[in-house]
N, C-alpha and C positions, 0 to 999 in steps of 0.2 A: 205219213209222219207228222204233219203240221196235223192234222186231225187228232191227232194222239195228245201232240202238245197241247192243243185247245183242248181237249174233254177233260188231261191233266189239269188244266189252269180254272176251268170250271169248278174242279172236287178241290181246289186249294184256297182260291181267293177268297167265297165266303168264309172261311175262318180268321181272316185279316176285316171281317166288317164292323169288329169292337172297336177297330181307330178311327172308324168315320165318327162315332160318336165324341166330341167334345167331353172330358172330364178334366178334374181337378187331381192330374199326376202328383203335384207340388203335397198332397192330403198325407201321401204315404211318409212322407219326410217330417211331416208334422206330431203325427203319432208316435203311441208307443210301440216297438218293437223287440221281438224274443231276439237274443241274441245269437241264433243262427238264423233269423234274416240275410238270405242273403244278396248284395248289393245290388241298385236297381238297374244296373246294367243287365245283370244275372236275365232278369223274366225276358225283354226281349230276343233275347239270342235265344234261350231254353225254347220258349213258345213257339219263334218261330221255326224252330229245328221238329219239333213237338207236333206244330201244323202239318208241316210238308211232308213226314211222315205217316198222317192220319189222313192226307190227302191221296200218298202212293196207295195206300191200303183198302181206300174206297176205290181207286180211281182200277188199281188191278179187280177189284169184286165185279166190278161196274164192266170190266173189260172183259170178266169170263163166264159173266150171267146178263142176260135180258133182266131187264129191271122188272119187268113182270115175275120172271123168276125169283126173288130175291126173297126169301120169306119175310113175313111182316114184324116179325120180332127182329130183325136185324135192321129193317126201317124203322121201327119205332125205336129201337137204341138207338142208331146213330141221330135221330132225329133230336128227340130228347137230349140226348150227349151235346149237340149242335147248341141246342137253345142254351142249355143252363149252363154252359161254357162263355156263349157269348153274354148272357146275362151277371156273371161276375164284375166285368168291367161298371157296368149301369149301378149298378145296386151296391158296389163298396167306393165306388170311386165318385159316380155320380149322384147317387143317396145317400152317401158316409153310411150306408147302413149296415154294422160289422155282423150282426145277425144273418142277417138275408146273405151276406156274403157267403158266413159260414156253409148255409144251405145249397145257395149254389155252388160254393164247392164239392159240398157232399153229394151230392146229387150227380153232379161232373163226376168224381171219382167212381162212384155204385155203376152212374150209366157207361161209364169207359170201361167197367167190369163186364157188364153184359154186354157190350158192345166187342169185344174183343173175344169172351167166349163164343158168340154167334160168325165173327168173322172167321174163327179157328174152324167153325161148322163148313165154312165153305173153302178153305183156303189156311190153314194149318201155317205152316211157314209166314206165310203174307201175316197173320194174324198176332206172330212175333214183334213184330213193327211197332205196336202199341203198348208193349211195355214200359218205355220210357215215358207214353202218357199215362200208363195207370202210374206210374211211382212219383210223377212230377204233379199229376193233381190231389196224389195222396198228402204228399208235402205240400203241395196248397192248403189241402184241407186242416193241416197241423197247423200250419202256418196261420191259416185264421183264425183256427180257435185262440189260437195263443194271444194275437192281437185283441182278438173280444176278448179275451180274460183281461189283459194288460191296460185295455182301454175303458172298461164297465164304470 
């Protein structure tokens, strides 16, 4: 059981490694905002209900294949999904840069697309779990553009 917990707490906590970074949270409150922004309470509960979910869903993949097993299109999604997820935080908050934001999110939502039909390849059910993160980083990805439009 404590093995279990620990393999879970592995597939979870790097997606909590965007708050060791130091940013300027205060940035979002400064700009202009679309009016269904919604409050900045909102992203940390979503996200991290968002994570623990995208962590059950490796952590079951992980649980009923050898990582050798695992075909490489479903490690390069999640991998990919991994980076330009945690690179949102750097590049909108830490570079004010609303572009590059926009990217990484698009990038986050396309990879959480493949990412989710590769995990349905192995595990159908389990692979449900991530609908809340395609829909919540599609709404990220609005949600930027609309800032960069508001903000140019």
């Amino acid at each position: 059981m404590i093995k279990k917990i620990f393999i879970y707490l592995i597939c979870l906590l790097p997606w909590f490694a965007n708050n060791l970074i130091p940013v300027d949270y205060q940035y979002f409150k400064e700009i202009k905002t679309p009016f269904f922004a919604p409050p900045t309470s909102f992203y940390p509960i979503a996200w991290t209900i968002v994570y623990i979910l995208i962590a059950f869903t490796v952590y079951s993949i992980i649980n009923s294949y050898k990582l050798k097993d695992l075909s490489n299109t479903y490690k390069y999604s999640l991998i990919i999904n991994y980076l330009f997820n945690q690179s949102y935080t750097i590049v909108f908050f830490g570079l004010k840069n609303h572009f590059l934001g926009i990217i990484s999110c698009l990038v986050t939502f396309l990879s959480a697309l493949f990412l989710q039909e590769e995990t349905s390849l192995m595990n159908n059910k389990i692979s449900k779990l991530l609908y809340p993160y395609i829909l919540l980083s599609l709404f990220a990805t609005i949600l930027s553009i609309s800032i960069y439009l508001l903000n140019i």
